[in-house]
N, C-alpha and C positions, 0 to 999 in steps of 0.2 A: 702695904698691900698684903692682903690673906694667900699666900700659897702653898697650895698642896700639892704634896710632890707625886713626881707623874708615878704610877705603878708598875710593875714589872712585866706586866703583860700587855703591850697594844704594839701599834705600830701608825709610825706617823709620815706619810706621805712615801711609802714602802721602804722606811727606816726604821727597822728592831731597834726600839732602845731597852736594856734590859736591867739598869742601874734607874735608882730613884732620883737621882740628879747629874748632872754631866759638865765638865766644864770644858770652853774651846779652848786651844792655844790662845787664840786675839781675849780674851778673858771673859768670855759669854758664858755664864750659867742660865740652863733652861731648864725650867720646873711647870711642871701643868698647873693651872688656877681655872678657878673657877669662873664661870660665863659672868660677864657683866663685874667681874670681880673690882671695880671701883665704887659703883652704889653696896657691895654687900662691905666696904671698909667704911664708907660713910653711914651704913646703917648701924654697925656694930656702935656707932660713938654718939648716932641720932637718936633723941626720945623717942618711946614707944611707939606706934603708931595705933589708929583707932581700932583697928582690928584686931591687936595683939591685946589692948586695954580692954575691951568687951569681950574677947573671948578668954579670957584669963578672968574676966568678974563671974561668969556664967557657970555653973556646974556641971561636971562634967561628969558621967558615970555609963558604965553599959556600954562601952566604945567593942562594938565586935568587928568581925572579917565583910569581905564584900564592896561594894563603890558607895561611898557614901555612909559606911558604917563609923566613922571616925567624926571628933567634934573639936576637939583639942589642936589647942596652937601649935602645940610642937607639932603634931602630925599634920596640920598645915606645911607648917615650914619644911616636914619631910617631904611633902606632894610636892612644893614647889623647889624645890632641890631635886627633885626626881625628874620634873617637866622641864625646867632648866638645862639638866644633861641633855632631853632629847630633843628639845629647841638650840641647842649651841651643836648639833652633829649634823653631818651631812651625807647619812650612814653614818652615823658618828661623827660627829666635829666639834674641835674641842679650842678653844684659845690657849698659849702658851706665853709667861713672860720669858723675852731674855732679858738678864740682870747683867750691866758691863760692872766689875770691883774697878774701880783707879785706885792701886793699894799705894800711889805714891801720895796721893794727901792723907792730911792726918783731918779729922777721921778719915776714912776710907769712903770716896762717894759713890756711890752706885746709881746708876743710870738703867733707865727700862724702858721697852718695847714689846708691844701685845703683838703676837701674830695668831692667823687663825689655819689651823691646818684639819685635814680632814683626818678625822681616827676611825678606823676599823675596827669597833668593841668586836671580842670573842664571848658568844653566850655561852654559860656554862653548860655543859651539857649533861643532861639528867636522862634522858632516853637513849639504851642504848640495846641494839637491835643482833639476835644471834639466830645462825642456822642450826638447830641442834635440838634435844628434848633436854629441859631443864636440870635434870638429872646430872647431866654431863655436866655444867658449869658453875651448881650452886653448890658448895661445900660445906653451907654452914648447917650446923645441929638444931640448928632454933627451931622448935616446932615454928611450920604454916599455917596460917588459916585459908583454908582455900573458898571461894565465894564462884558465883557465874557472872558477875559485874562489880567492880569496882568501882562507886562513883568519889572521886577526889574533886573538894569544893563542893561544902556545905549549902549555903547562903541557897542556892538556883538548884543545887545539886540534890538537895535535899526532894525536889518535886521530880525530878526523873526516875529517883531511886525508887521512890513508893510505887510512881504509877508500872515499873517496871516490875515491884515486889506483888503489885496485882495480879501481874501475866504469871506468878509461878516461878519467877526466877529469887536466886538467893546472890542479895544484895547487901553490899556495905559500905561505908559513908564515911570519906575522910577528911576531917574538918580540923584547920591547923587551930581556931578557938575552939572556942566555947559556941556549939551549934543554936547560936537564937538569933531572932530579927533583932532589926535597927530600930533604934524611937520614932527617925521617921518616915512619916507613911508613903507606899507606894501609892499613886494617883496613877485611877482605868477604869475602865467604861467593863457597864456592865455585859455586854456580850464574850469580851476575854476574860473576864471573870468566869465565867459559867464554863468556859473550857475546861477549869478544874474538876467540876460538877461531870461531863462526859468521861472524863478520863476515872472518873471513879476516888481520884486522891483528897477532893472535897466535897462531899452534900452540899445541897441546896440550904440544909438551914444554916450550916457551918460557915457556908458563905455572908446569911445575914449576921453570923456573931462575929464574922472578922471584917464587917465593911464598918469603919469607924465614923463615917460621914458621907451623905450624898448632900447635892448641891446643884441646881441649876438657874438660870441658866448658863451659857458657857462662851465669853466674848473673845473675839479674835481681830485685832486693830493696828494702822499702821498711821502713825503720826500725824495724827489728825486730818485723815483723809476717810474719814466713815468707819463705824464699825458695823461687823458682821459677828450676829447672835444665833449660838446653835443651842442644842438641848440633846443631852445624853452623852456628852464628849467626855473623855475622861474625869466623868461627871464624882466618882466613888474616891474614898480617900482607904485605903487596906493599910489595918495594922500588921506591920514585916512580923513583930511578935506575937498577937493572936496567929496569925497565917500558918508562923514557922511551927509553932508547940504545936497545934495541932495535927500539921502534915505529920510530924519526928512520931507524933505521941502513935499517931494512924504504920507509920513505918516501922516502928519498934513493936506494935502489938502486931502485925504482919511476920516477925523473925528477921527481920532487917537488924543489920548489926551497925551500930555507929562510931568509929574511935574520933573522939574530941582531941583536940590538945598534941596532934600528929600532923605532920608536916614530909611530903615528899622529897626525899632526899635521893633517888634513884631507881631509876624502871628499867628493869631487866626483861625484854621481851623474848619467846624461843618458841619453837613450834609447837608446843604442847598448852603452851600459859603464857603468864607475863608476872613477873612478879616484881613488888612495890617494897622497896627499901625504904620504912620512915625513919627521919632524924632521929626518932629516938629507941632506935635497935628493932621496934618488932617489922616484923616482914607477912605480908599478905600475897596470897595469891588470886588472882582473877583470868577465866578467858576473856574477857575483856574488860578495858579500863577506860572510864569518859571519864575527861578531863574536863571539868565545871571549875576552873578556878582564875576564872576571867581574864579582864583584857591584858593581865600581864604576868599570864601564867608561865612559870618556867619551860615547859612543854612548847607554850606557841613562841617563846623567845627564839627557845633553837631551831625550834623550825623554819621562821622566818630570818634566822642568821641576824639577826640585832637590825634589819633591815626600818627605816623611821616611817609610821603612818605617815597615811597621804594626809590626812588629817586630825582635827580633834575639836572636838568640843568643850570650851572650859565651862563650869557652872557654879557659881554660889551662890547662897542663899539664906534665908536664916525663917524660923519659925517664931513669932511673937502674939503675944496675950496685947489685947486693947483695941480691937479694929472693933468698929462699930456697927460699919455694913460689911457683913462678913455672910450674905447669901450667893454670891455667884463667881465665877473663876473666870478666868484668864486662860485660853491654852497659848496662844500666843499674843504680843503685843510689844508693840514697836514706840517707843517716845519720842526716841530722837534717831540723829541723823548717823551715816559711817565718821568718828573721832580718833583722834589720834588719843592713845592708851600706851603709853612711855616713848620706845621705838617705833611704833609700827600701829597701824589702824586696824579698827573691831568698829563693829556693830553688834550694840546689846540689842537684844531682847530678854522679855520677860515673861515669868508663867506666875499665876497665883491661885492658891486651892484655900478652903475654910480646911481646918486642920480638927481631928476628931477629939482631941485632949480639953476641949474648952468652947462655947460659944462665941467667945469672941478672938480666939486663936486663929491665926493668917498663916501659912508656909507659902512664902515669895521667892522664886528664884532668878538670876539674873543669869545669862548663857550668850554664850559668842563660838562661831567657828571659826579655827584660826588654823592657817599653815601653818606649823610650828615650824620657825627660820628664831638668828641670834636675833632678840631685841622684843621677840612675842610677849606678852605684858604675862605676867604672874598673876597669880590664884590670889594673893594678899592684894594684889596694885587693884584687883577683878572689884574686891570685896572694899576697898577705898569709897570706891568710886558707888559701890552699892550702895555706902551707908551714906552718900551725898545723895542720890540719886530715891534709893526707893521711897522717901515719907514723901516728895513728891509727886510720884507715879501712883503711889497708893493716900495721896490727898489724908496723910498723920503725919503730927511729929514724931521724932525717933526718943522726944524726951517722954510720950505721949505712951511709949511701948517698954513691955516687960520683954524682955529678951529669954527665950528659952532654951535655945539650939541656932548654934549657926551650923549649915551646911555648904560644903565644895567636893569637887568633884573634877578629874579630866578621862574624857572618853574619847581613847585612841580608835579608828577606822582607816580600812585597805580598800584601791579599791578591787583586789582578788578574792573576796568574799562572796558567800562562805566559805571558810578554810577546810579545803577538804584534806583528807588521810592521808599523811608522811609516812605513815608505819602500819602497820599490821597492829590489830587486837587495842589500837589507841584509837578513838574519837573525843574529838573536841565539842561541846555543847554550850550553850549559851552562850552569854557576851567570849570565852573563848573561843569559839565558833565563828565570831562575826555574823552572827545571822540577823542581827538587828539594823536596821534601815539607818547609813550613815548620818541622817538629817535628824536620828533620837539619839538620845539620851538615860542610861539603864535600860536594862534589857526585861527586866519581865513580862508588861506586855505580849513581846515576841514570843518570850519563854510560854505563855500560854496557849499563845497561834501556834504554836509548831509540836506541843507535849504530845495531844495524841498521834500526829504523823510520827512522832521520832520513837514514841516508847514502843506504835507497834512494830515499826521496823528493826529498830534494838532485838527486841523481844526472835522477829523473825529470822534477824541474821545472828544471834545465839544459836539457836532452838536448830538452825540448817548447818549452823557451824562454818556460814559466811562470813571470815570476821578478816579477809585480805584487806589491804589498804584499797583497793578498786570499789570491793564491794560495800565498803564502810565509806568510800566517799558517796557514793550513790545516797546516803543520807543527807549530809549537806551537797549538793548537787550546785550549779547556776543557777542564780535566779534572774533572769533579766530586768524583774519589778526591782529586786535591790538595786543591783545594778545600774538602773535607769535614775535612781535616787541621786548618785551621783550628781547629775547636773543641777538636781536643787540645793544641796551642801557647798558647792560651787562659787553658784548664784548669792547666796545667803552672807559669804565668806568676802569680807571688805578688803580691797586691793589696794595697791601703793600708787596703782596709775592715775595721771593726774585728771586725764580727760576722762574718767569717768564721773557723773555728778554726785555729790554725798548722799546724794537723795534717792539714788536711784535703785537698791535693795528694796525700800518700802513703796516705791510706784509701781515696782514689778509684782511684789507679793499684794500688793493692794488690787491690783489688776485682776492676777489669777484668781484671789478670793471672791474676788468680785462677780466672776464669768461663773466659779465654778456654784457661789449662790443662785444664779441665774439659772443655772442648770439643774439647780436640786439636790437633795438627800443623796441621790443612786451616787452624784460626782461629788459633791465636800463632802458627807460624811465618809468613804473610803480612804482618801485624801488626809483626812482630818486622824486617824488612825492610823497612819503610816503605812496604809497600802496603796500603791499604786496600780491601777488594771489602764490599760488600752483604750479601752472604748471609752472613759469619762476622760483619759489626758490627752487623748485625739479631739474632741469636743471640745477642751479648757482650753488648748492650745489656737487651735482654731478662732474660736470667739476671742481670746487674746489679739491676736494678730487683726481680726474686722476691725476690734474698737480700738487699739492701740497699737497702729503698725510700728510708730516713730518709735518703741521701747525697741525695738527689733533687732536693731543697729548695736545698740547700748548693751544687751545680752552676748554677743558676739564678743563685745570688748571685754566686757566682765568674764567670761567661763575662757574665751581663748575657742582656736580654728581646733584644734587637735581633741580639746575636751568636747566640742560637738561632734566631731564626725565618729570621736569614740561613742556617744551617745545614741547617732543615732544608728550605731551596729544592734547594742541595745535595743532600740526605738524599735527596729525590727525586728528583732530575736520575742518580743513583749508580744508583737501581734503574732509571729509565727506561734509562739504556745499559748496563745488566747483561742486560735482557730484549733490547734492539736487537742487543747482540752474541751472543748467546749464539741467537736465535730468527730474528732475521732477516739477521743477516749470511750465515750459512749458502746462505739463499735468493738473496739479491743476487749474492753473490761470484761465481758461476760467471758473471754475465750481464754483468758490469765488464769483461769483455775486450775484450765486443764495440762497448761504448761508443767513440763520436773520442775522442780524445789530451786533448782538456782536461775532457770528461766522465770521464774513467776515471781520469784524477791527482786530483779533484775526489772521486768516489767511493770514492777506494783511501786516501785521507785520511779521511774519513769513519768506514769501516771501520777505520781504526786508531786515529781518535779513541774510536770505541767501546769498541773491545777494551782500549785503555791505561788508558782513562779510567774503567772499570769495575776494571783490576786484571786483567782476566780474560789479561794477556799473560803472568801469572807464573803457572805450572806447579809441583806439588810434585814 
């Protein structure tokens, strides 16, 4: 058995243990191992598996930062060593053997038993928060470079920076790589596209040189129970590296400053600043610092106390040459039924895009929502099952396909999102933030719905010198539309109970798809985009329940009594700012002008919390 001995810092069932191994009197030695630690001794001794074989033939080069910027086995096997830890916690939970010696035979036999105890990880703490003007606590000689924003995390961070270096402010970008996109492409519909076009950080024609491929149309199906055919759905394929050089190139001839190859090592906040310790000595200063460096930023670790998503999304995938009919996409699509996947049951679905690198190039991905508990199937067992699974979903053989890229991915969700402000002068943005609808996957999308809300706000609570943690939360605010998301992430998410039928994820999404085609553009396409408004899910809901009362029951067992009545707290908070923005924002808005400087940042937050938070910011 592989064991790694426990470390000097946790505590296990409000037991300090502070030695790396411990022995009882009765002759119990206990040492922490790893989750699942029987298959990882029979894997060490097992041949290769198919996934380590093809992605080990495949070339690998350009591996940068961000979800999904990795392609390489071993950094597989790092994701899934990482998702492992927060699948074996319970808050932390960790499995322990004890080892009994019987030192009186020769050899000496040892005897074991696995038990699971809850661990308390301690996040490391990198923020650390003083009453004082910087002067008083910082002693070192090193010149500062002092900035009005600091945005830390490239990859997302990169688009806040510029359009904030638009507003007049002086900005700097801290990228632990090499600041470039990923091979591959982000897939979005062209309306969040154009959000970069408003916000000033992309032109219109910049936009046609970074769209690597359109495609329509756009099928959405659930196991063979009818498809439904849209047009314009995340219909564009954006190359991450046209996108990136050109923002960097647009922010750097702005006076934007970037350090690559820096890594946060420590944030000193005080009343005057906040200044940023990198690992590698130099030290910057910013009135304020957004933190862009996703879903498992050190920043949101501490914040959250090592506390485990309510969920997660896993996803792999891979990008290949040889697909024949390669004109139309998939945004979602269902094969098969809820399966048992090692431990514990999943329900895949799947997304498929034409890929810009090639006319007959395909990027397919395969994705499940899972609780993460001991026994959740791993990123490798995901991508087993993919290379059994995709040549028939996509009707090729897999001897048939050049292999270019495989892709994975896990995306951690709370559900207390947006994560608003722990600290003074720190905000959180993007997939850090949580602002993306627990039912997606990467954030950019979102990153382009919210760029111009968030850069003019930034901009305004600089410029006022608004920068408390109250009035910095007021940027990510409640959104009841996120919020309300929950019950579909839920829904979507395969349970252990037995009387639910395997079938019954794709009769329920086959249903709503179904009502909300009936209904029109105004209700699937919002829907289809990851917004949710009031009036089309009061209607979907509704015609759900005439045609298909008997699913009704079956929902109740799937999501649970407590996940609904939390819902429909939500359910109501959704109309409440559907009627505030639509009825009285009108009234207010013209009288916000004349508000002081911290009434009118306080009200103009308000008025966007409504409008987003309702959905009501997306226009057909």
């Amino acid at each position: 058995m592989e064991v790694v001995h426990i470390l000097p810092r946790f505590h296990v069932d409000g037991f300090g243990l502070s030695t790396s191994r411990c022995m009882s009197k009765s002759g119990w030695r206990c040492g922490g191992v790893r989750a699942q630690s029987s298959s990882v001794q029979k894997q060490a001794y097992a041949t290769p598996s198919r996934t380590q074989r093809i992605m080990e033939s495949v070339a690998v080069s350009g591996e940068v930062g961000g979800a999904g910027g990795t392609y390489s086995y071993n950094a597989l096997k790092r994701l899934d060593r990482l998702w492992t830890s927060i699948c074996s916690a319970d808050s932390g939970c960790s499995s322990y053997v004890l080892t009994k010696h019987c030192l009186s035979r020769k050899p000496p036999l040892m005897s074991h038993v696995t038990f699971w105890f809850p661990v308390l990880e301690e996040p490391k703490q990198v923020v650390f928060d003083y009453h004082g003007l910087s002067k008083n606590f910082e002693t070192t000689s090193l010149e500062v470079d002092m900035f009005d924003v600091l945005v830390c995390g490239g990859t997302l961070g990169i688009f806040i920076a510029t359009a904030l270096t638009l507003k007049g402010l002086r900005v700097a970008v801290v990228e632990r790589n090499q600041l470039k996109g990923r091979e591959q492409e982000w897939n979005i519909s062209k309306k969040e596209l154009m959000e970069l076009a408003e916000t000033g950080v992309l032109t219109e024609d910049e936009i046609e040189q970074v769209t690597a491929v359109q495609f329509n149309p756009n099928r959405c199906g659930f196991e063979s129970k009818g498809e439904i055919w849209v047009e314009d759905i995340l219909n564009l394929g954006v190359s991450p590296v046209k996108i990136i050089d050109i923002v960097k190139a647009r922010f750097q001839s702005l006076g934007g400053v970037i350090f690559e190859g820096c890594c946060l090592s420590r944030l000193n906040i005080y009343d005057d600043t906040a200044v940023v310790h990198l690992s590698e000595g130099k030290i910057l200063s910013g009135r304020l610092i957004i933190d862009a460096m996703g879903n498992f930023s050190p920043v949101v670790k501490q914040i959250r106390q090592g506390r485990k998503p309510d969920g997660f999304c896993l996803v792999v995938g891979s990008c290949c040459r040889g697909f024949k009919d390669n004109t139309t996409s998939d945004v979602i699509y269902s094969s098969s039924s809820v399966k048992m996947v090692g431990e514990s049951k999943a329900h895949y679905f799947w997304e498929a895009f034409p890929a810009g690198s090639g006319p007959s190039d395909r990027t397919t991905y395969l994705f499940t929502y899972i609780d993460p508990q001991p026994g959740s199937p791993k990123l490798e067992e995901l991508l087993e099952d993919y290379w059994e699974l995709m040549p028939n979903y996509q009707g090729v053989s897999l001897d048939d396909l050049e292999i270019l890229r495989v892709a994975y991915g896990i995306f951690p969700t709370y559900r207390d999102s947006p994560l608003p402000s722990a600290f003074r002068r720190l905000l959180q943005f993007g997939d850090a933030s949580g602002i993306q609808s627990p039912v997606s996957f990467g954030g950019f999308g979102s990153l382009t719905r919210h760029l111009k809300r968030l850069s003019s706000g930034i901009h305004e609570a600089v410029s006022e010198n608004l920068l408390d943690s109250y009035s910095l939360s007021m940027l990510n605010p409640y959104m009841p539309n996120l919020s309300s998301a929950w019950l579909f992430q839920r829904a979507m998410s395969a349970k252990k109970e037995p009387n639910i039928p395997p079938t019954f994820i794709n009769e329920l999404l086959h249903v709503n798809f179904q009502s909300m085609q009936r209904l029109g553009d105004p209700v699937l396409r919002p829907f289809l985009q990851d917004v949710i408004q009031f009036g089309p899910l009061v209607k979907t809901l509704g015609l759900v329940m005439l045609t298909k009362p008997q699913i009704i029951p079956l929902i109740f067992k799937q999501v649970g009594i407590p996940v609904l009545l939390d819902w429909s707290g939500h359910f109501f908070m959704l109309g409440s700012y559907t009627f505030l923005s639509s009825v009285i924002d009108p009234i207010l808005r013209p009288l916000v002008n004349t508000f002081p400087a911290k009434a009118k940042y306080e009200w103009n937050r308000r008025l966007e919390a409504w409008q987003y938070g309702a959905g009501l910011d997306y226009k057909l």
